[in-house]
GULO-331336 format. One record per atom (N, C-alpha, C): residue number from 1; residue in three letters; x, y, z. Coordinates in Angstrom, 1 decimal. Each point is the difference from the previous one (the first is absolute). Layout:
N
NUM,ALA,X,Y,Z
...
***
This chain:
204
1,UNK,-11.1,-11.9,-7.8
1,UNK,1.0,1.1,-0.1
1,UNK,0.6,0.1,-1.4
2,UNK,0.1,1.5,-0.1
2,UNK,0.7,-0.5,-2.0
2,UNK,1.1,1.0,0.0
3,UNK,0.8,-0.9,-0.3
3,UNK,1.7,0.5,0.0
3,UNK,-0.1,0.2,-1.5
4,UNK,1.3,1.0,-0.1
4,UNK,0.8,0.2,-1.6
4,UNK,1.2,-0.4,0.6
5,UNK,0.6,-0.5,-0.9
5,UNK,1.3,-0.2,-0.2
5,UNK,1.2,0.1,-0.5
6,UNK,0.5,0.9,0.1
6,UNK,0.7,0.9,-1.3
6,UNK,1.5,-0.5,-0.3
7,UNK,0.7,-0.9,-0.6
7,UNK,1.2,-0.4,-0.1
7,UNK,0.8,-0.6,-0.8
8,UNK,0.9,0.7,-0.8
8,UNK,0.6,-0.9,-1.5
8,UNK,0.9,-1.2,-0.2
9,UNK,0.2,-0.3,1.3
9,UNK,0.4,-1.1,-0.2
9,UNK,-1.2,-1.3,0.1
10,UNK,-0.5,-0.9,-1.1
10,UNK,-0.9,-0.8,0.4
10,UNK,-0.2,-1.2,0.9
11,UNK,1.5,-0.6,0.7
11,UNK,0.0,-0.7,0.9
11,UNK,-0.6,0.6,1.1
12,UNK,0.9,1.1,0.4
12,UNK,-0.5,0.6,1.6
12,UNK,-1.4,0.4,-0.1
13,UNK,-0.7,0.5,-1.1
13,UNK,-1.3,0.0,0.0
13,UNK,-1.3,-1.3,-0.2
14,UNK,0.6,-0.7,-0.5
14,UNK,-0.8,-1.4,-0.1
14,UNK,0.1,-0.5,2.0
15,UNK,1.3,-0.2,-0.1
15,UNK,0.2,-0.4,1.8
15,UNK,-1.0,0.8,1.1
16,UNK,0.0,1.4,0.0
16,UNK,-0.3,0.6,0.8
16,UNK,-1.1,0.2,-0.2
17,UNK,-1.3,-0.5,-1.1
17,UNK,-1.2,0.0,0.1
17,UNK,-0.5,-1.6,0.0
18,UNK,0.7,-0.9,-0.2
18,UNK,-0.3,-1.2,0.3
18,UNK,-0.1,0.2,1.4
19,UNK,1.2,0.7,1.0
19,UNK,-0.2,-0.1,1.3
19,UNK,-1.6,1.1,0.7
20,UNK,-0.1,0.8,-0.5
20,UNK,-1.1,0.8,0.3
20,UNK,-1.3,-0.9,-0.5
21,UNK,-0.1,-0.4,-0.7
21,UNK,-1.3,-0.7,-0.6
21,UNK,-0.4,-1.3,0.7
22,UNK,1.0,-0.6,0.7
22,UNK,-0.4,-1.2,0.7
22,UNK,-0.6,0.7,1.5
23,UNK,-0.1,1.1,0.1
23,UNK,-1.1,1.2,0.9
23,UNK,-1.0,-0.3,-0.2
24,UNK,-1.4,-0.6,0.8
24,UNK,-1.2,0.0,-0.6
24,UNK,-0.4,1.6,-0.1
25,UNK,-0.8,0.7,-0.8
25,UNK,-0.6,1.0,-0.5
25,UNK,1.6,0.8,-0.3
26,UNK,1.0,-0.5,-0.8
26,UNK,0.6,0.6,-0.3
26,UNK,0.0,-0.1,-2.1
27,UNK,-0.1,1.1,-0.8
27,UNK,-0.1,0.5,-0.9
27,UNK,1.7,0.7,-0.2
28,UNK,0.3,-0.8,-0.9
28,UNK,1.3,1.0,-1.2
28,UNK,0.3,0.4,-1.7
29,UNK,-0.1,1.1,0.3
29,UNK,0.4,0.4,-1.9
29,UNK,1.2,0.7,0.3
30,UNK,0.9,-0.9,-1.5
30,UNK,1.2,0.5,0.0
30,UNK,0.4,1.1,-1.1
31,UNK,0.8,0.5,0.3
31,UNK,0.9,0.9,-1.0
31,UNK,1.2,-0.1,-0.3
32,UNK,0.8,0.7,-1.1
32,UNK,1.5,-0.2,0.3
32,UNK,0.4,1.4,-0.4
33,UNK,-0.2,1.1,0.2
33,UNK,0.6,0.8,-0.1
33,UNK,-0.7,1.5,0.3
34,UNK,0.2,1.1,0.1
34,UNK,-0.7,1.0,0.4
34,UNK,-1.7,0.6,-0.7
35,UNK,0.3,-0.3,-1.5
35,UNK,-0.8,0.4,-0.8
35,UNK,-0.9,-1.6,0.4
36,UNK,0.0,-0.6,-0.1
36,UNK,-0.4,-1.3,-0.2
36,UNK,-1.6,0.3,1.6
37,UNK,1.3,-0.1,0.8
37,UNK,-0.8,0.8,1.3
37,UNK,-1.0,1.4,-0.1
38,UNK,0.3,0.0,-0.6
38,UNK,-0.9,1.5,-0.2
38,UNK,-1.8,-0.6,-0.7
39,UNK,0.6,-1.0,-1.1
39,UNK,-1.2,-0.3,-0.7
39,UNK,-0.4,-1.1,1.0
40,UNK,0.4,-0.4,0.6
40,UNK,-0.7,-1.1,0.9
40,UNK,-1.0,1.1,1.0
41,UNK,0.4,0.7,0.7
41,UNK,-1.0,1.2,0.8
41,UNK,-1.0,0.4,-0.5
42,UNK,-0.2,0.1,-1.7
42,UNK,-0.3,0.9,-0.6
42,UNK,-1.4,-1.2,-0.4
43,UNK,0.2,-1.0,0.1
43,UNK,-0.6,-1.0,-1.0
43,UNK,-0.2,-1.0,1.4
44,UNK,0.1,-0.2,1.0
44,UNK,-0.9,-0.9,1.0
44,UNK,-0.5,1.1,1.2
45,UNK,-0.9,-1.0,0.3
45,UNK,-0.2,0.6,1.6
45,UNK,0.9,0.3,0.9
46,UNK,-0.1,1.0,1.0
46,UNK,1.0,1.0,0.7
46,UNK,0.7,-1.5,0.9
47,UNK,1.3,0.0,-0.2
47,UNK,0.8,-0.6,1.1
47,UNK,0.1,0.2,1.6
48,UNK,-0.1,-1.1,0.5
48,UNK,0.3,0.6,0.9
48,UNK,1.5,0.0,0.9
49,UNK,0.3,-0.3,-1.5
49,UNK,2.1,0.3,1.1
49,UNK,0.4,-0.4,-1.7
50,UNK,0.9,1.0,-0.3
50,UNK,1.1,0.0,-0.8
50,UNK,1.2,-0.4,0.3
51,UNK,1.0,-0.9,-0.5
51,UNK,1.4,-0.3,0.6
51,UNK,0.6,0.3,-1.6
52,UNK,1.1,1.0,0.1
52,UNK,0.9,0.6,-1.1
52,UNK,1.7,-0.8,0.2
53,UNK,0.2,-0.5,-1.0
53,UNK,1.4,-0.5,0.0
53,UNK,0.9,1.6,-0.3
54,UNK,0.8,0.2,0.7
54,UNK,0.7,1.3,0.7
54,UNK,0.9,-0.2,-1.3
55,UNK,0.4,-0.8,-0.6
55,UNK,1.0,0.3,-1.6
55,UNK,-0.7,-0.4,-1.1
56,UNK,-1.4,-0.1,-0.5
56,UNK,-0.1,-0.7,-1.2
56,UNK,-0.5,1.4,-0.7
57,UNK,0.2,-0.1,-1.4
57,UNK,-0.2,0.6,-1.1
57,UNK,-1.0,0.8,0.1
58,UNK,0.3,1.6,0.1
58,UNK,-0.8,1.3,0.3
58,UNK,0.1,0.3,1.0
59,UNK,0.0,-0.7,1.6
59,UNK,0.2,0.8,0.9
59,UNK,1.0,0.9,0.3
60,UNK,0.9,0.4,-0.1
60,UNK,1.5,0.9,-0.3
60,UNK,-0.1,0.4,1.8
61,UNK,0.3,-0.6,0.5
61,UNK,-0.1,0.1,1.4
61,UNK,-1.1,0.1,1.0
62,UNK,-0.2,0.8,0.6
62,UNK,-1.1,0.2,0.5
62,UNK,-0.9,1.2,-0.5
63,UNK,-0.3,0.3,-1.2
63,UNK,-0.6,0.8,-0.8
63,UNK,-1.0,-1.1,-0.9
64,UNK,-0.1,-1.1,0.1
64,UNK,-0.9,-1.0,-0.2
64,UNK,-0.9,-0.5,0.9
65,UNK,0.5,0.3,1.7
65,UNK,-0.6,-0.3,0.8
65,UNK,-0.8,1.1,-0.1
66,UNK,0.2,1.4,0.0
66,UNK,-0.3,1.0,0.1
66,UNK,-1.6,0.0,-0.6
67,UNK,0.2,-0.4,-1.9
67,UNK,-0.9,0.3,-0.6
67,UNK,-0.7,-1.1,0.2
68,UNK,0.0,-1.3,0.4
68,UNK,-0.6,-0.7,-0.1
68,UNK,-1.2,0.3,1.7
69,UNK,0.6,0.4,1.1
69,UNK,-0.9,0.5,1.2
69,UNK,-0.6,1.1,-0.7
70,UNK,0.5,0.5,-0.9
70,UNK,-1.5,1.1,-0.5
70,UNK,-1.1,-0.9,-0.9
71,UNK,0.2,-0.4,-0.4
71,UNK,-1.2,-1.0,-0.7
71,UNK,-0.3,-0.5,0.9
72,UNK,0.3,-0.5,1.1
72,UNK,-0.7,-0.8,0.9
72,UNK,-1.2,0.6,1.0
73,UNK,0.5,1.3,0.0
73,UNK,-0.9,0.7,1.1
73,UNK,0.5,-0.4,1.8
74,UNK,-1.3,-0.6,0.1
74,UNK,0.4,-0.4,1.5
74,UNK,0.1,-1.2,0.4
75,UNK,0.6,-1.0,-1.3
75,UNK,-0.1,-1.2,0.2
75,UNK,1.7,-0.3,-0.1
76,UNK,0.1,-1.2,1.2
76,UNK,2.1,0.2,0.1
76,UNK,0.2,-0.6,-0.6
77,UNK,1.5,0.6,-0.6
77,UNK,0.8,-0.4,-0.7
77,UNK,1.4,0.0,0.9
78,UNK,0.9,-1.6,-0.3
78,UNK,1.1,-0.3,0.6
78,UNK,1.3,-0.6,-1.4
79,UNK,1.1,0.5,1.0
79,UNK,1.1,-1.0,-0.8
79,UNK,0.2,-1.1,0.4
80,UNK,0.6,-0.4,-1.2
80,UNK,0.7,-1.4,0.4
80,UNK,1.2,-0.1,-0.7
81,UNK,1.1,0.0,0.3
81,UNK,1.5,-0.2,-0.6
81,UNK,0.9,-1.3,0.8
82,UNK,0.5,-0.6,-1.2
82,UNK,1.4,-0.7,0.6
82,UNK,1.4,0.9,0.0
83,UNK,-0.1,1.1,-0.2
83,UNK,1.5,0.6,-0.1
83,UNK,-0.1,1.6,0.5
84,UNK,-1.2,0.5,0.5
84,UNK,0.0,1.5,0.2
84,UNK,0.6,-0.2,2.0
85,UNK,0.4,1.1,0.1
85,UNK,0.6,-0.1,1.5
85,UNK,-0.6,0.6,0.8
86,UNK,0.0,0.2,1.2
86,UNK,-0.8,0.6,1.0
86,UNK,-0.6,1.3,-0.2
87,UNK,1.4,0.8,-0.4
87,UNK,-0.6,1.5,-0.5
87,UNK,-1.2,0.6,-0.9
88,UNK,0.2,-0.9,-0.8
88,UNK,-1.2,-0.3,-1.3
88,UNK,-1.3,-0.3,1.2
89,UNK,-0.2,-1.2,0.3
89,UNK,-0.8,-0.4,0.8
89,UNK,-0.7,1.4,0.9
90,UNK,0.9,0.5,0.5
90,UNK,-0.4,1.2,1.0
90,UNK,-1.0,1.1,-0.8
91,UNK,1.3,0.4,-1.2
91,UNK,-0.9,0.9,-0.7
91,UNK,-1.6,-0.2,-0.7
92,UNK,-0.1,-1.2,0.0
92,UNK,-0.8,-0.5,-0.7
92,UNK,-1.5,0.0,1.3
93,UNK,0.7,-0.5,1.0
93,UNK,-1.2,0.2,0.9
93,UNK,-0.4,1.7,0.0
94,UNK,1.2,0.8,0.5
94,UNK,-0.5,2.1,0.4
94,UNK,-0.9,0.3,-1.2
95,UNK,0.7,-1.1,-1.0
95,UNK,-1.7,0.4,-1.5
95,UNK,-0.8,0.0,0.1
96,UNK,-0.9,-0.9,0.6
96,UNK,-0.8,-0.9,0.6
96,UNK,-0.7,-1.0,-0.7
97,UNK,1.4,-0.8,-0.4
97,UNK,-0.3,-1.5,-0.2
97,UNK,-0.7,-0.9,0.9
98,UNK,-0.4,-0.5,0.1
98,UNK,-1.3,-1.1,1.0
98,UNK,1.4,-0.9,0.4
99,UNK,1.0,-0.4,-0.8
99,UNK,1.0,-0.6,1.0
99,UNK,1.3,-0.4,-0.7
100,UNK,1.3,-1.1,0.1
100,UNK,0.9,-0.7,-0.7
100,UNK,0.4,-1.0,0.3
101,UNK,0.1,-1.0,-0.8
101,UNK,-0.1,-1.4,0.2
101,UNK,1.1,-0.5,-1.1
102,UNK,1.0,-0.2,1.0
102,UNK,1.5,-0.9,-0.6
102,UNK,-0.5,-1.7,-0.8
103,UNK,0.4,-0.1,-1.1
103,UNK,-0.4,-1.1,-0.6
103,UNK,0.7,-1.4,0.5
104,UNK,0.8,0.3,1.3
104,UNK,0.3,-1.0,0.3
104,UNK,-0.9,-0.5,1.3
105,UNK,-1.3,0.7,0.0
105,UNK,-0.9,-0.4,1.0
105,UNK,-0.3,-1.4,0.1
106,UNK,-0.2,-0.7,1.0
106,UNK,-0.9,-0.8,-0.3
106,UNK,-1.6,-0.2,0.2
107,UNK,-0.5,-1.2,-0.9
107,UNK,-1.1,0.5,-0.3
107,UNK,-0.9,0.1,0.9
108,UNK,-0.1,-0.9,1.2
108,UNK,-1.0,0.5,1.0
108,UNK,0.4,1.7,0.7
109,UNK,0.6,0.4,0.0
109,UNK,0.5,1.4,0.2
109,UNK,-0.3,1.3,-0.7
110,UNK,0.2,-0.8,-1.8
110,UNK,-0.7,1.1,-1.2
110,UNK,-1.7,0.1,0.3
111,UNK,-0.6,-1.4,-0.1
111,UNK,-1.4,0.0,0.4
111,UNK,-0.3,1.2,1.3
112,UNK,0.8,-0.4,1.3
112,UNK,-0.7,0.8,0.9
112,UNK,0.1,1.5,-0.5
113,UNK,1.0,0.5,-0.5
113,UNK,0.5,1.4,-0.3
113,UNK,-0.8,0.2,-0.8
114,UNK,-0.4,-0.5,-1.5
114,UNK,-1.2,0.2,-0.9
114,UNK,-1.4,0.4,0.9
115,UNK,-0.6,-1.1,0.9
115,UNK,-1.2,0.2,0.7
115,UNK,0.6,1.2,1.1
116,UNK,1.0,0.5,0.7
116,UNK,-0.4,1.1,0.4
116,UNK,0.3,1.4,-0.4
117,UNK,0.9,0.1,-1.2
117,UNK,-0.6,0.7,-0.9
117,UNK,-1.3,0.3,-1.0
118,UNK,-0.6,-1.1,-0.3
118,UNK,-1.0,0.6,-0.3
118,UNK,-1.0,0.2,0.7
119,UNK,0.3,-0.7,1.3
119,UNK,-1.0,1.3,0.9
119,UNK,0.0,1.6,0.6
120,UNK,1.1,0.6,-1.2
120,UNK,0.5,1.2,0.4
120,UNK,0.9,0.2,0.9
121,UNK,1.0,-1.3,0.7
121,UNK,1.1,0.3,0.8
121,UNK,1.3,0.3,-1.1
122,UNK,0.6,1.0,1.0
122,UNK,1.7,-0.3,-0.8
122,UNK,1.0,-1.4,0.3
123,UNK,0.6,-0.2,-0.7
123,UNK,0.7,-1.5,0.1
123,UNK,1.7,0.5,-0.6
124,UNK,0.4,-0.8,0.8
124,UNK,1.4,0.0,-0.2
124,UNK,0.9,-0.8,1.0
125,UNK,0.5,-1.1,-0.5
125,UNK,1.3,-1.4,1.0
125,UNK,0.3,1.6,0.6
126,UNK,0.1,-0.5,1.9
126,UNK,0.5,0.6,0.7
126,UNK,1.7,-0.6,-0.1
127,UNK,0.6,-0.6,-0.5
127,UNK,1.6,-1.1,0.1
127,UNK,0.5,0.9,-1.1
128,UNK,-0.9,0.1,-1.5
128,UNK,0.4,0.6,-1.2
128,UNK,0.1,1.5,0.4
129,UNK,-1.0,0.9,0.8
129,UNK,0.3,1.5,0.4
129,UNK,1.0,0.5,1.2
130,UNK,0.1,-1.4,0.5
130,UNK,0.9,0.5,1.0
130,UNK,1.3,-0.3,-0.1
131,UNK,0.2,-0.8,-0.7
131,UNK,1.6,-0.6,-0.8
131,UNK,1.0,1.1,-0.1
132,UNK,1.3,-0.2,0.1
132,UNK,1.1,0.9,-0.2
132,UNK,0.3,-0.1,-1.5
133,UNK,-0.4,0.9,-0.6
133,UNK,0.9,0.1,-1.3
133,UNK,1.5,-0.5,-0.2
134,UNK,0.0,-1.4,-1.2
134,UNK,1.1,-0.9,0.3
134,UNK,1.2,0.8,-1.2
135,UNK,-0.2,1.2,-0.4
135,UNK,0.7,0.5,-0.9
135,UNK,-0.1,1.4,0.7
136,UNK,1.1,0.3,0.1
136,UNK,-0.1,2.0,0.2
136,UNK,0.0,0.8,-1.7
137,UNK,-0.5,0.8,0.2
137,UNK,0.4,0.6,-1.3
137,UNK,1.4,0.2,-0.4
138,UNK,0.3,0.1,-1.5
138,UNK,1.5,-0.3,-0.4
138,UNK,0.4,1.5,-0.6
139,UNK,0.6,0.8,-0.4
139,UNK,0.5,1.1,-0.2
139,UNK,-0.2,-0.3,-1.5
140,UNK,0.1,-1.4,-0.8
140,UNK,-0.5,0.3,-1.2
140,UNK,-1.7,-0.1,-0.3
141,UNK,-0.6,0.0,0.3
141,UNK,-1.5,-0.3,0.4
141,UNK,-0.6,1.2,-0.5
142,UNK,0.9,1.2,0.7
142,UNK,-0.2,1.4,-0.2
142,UNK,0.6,0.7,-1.5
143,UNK,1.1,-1.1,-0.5
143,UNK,0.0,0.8,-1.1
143,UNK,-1.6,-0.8,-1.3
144,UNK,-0.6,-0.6,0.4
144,UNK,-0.7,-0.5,-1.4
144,UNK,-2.0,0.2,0.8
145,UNK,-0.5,0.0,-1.4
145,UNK,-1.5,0.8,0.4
145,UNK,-0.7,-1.6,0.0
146,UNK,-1.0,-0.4,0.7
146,UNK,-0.5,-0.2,0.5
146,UNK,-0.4,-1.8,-1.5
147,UNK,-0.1,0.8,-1.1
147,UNK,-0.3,-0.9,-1.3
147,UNK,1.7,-0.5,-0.3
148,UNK,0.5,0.8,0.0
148,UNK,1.7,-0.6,0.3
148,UNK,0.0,-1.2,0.9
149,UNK,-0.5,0.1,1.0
149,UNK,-0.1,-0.5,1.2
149,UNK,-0.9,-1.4,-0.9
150,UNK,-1.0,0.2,-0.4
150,UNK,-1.1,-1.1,-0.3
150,UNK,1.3,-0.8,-1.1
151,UNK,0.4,0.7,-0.9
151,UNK,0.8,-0.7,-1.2
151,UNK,1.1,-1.0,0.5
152,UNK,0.5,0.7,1.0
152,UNK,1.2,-0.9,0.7
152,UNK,-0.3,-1.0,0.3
153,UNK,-1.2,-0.3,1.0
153,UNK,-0.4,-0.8,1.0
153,UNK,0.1,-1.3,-1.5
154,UNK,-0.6,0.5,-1.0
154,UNK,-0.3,-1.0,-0.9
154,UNK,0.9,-0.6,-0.5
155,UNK,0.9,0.9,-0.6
155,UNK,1.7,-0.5,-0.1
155,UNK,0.7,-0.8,0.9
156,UNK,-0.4,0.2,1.3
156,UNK,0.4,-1.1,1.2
156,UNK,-1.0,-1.5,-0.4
157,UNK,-0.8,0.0,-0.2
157,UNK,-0.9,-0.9,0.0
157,UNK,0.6,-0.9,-1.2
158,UNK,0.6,0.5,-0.9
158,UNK,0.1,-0.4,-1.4
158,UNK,-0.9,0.2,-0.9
159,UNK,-0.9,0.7,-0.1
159,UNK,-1.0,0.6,-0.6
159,UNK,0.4,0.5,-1.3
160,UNK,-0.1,-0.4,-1.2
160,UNK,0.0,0.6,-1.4
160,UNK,-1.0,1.4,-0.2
161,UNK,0.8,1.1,-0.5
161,UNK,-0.7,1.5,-0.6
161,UNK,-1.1,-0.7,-0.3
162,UNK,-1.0,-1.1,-0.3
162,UNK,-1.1,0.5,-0.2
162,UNK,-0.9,-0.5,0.9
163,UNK,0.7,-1.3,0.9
163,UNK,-0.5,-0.1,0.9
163,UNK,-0.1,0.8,1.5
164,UNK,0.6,1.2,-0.4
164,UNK,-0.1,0.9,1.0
164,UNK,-0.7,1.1,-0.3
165,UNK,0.2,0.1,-1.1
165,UNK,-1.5,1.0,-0.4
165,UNK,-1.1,-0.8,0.0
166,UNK,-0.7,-0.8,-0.1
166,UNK,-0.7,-0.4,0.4
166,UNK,-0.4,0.0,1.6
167,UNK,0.8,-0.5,0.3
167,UNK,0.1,0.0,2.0
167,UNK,-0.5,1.9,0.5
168,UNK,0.3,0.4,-0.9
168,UNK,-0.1,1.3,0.5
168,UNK,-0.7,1.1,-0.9
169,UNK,-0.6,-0.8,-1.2
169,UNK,-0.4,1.0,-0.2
169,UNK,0.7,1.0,-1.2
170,UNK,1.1,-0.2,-0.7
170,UNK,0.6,1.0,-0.5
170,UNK,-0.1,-0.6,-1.2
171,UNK,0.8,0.9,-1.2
171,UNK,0.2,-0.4,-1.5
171,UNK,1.4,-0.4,0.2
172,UNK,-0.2,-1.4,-0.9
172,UNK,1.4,-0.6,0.1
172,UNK,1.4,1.0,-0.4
173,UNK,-0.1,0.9,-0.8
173,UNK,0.9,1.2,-0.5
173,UNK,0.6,0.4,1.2
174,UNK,-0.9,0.4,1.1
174,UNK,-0.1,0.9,1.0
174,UNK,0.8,-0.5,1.0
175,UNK,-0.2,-1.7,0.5
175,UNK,0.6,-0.6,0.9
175,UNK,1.2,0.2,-0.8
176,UNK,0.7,-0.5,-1.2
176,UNK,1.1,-0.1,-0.8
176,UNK,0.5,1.4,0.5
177,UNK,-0.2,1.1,-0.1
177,UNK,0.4,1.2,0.4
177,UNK,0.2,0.7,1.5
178,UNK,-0.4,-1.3,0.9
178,UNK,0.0,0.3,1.5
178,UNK,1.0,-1.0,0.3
179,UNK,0.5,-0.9,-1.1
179,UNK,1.0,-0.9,0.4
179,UNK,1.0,0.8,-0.3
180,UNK,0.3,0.7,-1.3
180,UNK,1.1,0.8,0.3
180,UNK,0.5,0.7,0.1
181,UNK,-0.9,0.9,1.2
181,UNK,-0.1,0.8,0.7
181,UNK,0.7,-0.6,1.3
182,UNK,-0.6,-1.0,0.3
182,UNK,0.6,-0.8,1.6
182,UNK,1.6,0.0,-0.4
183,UNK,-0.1,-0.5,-1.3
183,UNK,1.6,-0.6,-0.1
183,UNK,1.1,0.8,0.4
184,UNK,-0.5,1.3,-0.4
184,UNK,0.8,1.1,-0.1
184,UNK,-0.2,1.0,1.1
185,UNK,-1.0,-0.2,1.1
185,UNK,0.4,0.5,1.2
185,UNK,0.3,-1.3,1.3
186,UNK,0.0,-1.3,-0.9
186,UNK,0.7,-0.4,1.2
186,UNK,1.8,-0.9,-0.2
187,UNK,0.1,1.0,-1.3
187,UNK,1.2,-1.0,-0.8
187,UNK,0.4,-0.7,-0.1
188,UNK,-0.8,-1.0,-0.5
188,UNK,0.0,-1.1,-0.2
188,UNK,-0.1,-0.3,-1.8
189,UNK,0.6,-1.4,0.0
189,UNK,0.1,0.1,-1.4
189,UNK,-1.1,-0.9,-0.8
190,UNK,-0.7,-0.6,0.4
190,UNK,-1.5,-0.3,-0.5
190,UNK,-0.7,0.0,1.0
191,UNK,-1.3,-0.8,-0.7
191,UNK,-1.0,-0.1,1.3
191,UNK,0.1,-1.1,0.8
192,UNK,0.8,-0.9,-0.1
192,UNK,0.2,-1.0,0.5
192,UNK,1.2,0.4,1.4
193,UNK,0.6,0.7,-0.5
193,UNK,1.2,0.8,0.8
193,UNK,-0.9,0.8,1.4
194,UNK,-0.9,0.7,-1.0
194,UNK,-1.1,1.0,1.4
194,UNK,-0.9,-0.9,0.5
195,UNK,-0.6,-0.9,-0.3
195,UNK,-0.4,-0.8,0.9
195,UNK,0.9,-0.5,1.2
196,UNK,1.4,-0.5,-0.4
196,UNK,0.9,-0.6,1.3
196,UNK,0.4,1.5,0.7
197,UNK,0.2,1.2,-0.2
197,UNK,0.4,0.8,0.6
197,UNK,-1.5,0.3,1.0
198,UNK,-1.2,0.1,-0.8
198,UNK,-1.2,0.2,1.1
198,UNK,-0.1,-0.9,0.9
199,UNK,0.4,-1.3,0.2
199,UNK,-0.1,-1.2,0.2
199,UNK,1.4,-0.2,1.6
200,UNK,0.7,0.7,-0.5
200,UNK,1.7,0.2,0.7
200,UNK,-0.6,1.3,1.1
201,UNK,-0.6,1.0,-0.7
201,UNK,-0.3,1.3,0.9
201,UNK,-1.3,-0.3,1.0
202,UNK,-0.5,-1.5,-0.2
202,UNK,-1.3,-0.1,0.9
202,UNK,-1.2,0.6,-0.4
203,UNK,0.1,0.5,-1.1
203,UNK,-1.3,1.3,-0.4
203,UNK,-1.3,-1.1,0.2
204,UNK,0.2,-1.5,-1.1
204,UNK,-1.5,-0.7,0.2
204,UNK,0.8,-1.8,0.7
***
């Protein structure tokens, strides 16, 4: 069976094909980012299961999953995230993602999900889809767009302007100009400030 593996962080992708390859007749090539994935399709034999890290560099949400199930044709393609929530997950299947797979799987569990997605089933933790959302939406949630939304998360993390453009994709200028933008719709007086106020409001 030959997996891709799409994911910018190099731990979780070293781990998670070490675990898949101790599979007899299991095959993995990696990637770390959208484009990277693209030349891997373009340049081996047809996969037969793609797994996409749901935040690394190019995918801009699920418009990576998008383009990437068009290169694929009719071969499935699934997520895998440590931080996307149920909703994500959902949308991601009505696309018709082959499935989603929480990185806090463990590994006899990823294996079985891997093997019955690539037999063309959908997969998805019945515990992870059926779970209560442990955050309700927050009234400020609604005032910031979505890359707002990605910039913050980063700010919470402690994430430096360029290590969040990176995480996501952007020009460090750009994050620099979505920080103070946050600042000033969440009045706060740096980013350290809107981090504890996102942090106080529950947002991440």
């Amino acid at each position: 069976m030959r997996i891709l593996l799409a994911d910018d962080h190099d731990l979780v992708r070293e781990t998670l094909s070490a675990y898949l390859e101790k599979e007899d007749g299991f095959t993995v090539a990696q990637a770390n980012d959208l484009a990277q994935t693209k030349r891997a399709m373009e340049t081996h034999e047809p996969f037969d299961l793609i797994l996409l890290d749901y935040e690394m560099p190019g995918m801009n949400g699920l418009d990576g999953l998008l383009s990437i199930m068009k290169t694929a044709g009719r071969k499935p393609v699934a997520l895998i995230s440590g931080t996307a929530n149920k909703s994500i997950a959902e949308k991601a299947l009505e696309l018709g993602a082959a499935g989603f797979l929480p990185k806090s799987m463990a590994a006899s569990s990823l294996i079985n999900a891997v093997k019955f997605m690539a037999m063309g089933e959908k997969y998805a933790p019945l515990d992870f889809m059926t779970s209560e959302d442990e955050v309700p939406d927050h009234p400020l949630r609604q005032q910031l767009s979505e890359r707002e939304l990605q910039v913050l998360s980063g700010l919470c993390q402690g994430l430096a302007n360029k290590e969040i453009a990176r995480e996501i994709d952007l020009k460090e200028v750009t994050v620099k100009l979505h920080v103070k933008t946050l600042c000033r719709k969440l009045d706060a007086k740096n980013r350290t400030h809107a981090a504890m106020i996102a942090k106080d409001a529950g947002l991440f």
